[in-house]
C-alpha positions in Angstrom: -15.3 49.0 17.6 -12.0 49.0 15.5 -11.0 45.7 17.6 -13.8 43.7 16.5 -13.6 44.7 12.8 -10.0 44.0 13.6 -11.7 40.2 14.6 -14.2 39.9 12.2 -11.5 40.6 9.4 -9.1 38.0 10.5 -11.7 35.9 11.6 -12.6 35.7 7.3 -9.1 35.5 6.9 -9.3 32.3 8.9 -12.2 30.8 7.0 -11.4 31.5 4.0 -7.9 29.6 4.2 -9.2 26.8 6.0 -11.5 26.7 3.0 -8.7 26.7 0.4 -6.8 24.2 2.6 -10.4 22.0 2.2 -10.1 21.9 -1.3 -6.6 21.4 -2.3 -5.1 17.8 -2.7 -2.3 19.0 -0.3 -5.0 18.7 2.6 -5.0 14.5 2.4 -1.2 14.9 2.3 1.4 13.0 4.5 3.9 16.0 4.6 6.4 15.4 7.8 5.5 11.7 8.8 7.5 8.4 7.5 6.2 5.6 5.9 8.0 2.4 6.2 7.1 -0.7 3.5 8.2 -3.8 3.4 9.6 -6.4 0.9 10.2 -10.2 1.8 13.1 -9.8 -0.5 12.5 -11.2 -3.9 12.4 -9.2 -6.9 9.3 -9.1 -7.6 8.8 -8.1 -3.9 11.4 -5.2 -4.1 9.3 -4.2 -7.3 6.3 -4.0 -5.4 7.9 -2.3 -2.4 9.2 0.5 -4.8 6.2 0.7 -7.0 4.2 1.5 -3.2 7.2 3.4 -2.5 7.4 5.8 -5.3 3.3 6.4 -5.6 2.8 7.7 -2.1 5.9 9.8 -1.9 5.4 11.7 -5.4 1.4 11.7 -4.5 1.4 13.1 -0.8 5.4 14.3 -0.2 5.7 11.9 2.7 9.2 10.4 3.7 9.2 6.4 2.8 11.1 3.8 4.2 11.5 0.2 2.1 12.8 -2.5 4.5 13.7 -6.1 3.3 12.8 -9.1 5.2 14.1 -13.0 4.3 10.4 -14.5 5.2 6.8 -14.1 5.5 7.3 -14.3 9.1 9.4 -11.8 9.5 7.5 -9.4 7.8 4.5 -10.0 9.1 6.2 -10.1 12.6 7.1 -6.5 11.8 4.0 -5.6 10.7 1.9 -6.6 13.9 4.4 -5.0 15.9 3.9 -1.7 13.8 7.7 -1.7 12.9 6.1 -1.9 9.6 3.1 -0.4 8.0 2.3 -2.2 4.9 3.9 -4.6 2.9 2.5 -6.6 -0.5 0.9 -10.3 0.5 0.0 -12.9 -1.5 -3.3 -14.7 -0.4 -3.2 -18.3 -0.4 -0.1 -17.2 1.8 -2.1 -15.1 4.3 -4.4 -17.6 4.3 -2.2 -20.7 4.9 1.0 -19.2 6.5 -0.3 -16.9 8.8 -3.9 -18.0 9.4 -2.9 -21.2 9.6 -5.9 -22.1 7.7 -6.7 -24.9 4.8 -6.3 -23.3 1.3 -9.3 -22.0 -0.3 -9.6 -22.8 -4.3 -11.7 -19.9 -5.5 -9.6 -16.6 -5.8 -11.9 -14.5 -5.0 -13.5 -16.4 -2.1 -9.7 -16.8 -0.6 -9.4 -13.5 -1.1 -12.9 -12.5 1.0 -12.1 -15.0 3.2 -8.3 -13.4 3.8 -9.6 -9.7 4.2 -12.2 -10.8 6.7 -10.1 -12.5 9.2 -7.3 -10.2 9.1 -9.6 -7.3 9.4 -11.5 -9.1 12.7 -8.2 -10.6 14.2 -5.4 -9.0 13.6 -6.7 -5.0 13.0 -4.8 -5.3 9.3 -6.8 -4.0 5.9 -6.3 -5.6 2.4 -6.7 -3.5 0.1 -8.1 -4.4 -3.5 -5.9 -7.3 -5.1 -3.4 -5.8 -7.5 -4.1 -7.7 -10.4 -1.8 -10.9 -10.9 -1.6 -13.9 -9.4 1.1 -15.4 -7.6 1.3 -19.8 -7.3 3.2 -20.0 -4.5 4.5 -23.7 -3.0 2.4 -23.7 0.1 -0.5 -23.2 -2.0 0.3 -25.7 -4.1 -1.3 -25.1 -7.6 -3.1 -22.3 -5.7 -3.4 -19.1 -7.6 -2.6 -16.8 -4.5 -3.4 -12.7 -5.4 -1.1 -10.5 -5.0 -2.6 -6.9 -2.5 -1.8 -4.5 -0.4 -1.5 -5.4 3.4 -1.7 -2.4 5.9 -2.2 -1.4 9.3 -5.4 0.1 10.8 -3.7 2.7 12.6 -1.5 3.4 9.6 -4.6 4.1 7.3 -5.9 6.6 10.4 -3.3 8.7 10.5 -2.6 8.7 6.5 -6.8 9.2 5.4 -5.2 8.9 1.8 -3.7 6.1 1.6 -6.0 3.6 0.9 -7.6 5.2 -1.8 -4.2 6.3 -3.9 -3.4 2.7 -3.4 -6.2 1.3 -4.3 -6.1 2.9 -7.6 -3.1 0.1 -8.2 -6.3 -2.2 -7.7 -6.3 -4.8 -11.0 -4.0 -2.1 -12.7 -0.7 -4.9 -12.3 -1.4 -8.0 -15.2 0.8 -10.8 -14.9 2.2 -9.8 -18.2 2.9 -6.3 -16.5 4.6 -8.1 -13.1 6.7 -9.6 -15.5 7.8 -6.9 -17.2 9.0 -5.0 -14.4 10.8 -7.9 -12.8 12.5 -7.9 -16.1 13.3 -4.4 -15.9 14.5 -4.3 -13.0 16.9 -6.9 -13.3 18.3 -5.2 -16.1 18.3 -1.7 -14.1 16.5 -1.5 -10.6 13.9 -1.9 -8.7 13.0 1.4 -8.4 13.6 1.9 -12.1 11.4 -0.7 -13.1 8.4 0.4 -10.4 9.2 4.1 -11.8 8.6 3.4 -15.7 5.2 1.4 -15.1 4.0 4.2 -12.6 4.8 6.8 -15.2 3.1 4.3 -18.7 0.2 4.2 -16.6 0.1 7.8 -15.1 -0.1 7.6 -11.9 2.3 9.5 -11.2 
């Protein structure tokens, strides 16, 4: 008898911790694994990186990794072969560099068009665009948005992630990119990314 009161009590124990555990933030955290993101090495790209970089680690605790790449190939290279899990794309990029696919003149349309192929082919998400827009030269006069490109398996074992990043989602104006890249070449990177996440309070 005085065993299974013995079990009963630690079996309440049990569920009442698991139930604590169920409601705190700290359950979607990332405590213990790494993160690596990646920049294809401008400024504005390193911005980004950092901005990714210093969200998720302040949000969930996990360990981050930014790595720089010189091209879109690299980095996307990196990214299939999961040396990578997420990096910031632009999408008349995606759409034209790796898709190998004609440019598509409505943003939002490109952007649809982007998410869908890269979700059915290649097992990567984008998430929601960031906010500004990015011409780029193989888009030509092609306003290509700026989001979030991650791996499946990276958004499976981090159930968080895409929602904290998401809440980036139409939170970065153009006049905002600019700011930071302005920042940051005055200070850092990370300086720059750290001062926007802390104005806007997300961190």
């Amino acid at each position: 008898m005085v065993l299974i009161a013995k079990m009963k009590r630690w079996r309440g124990v049990l569920l009442a911790f698991l139930a604590v555990m169920a409601l705190s933030p700290a359950a979607d955290a990332c405590v213990g694994k790494t993160l690596v993101i990646g920049s294809k090495g401008t400024l504005q790209q390193d911005v980004l990186a950092e901005t990714l970089s210093i969200l998720i680690g302040e949000r969930t605790g996990t360990s981050i990794k930014v790595v720089r790449f010189d091209t879109t190939a690299a980095a996307h290279e990196a990214l299939m072969k999961a040396e990578l899990d997420m990096y910031v794309e632009y999408t008349g990029v995606g759409q034209i560099e790796v898709l190998k696919k004609e440019g598509i003149g409505d943003p939002e349309a490109l952007y649809q068009a982007v998410k869908d192929a890269y979700n059915q082919n290649l097992n990567l998400v984008w998430l929601k665009p960031l906010g500004f827009e990015e011409p780029t030269a193989v888009s030509g006069d092609l306003a290509a948005q700026a989001a979030t490109v991650v791996r499946k398996d990276t958004l499976k074992k981090f159930p968080a992630l895409a929602r904290l990043i998401n809440k980036l989602g139409g939170a970065i104006s153009a006049e905002a990119i600019q700011e930071m890249e302005a920042r940051a070449a005055q200070a850092s990177p990370r300086e720059a990314a750290r001062a926007f996440l802390k104005q806007g309070r997300f961190i």
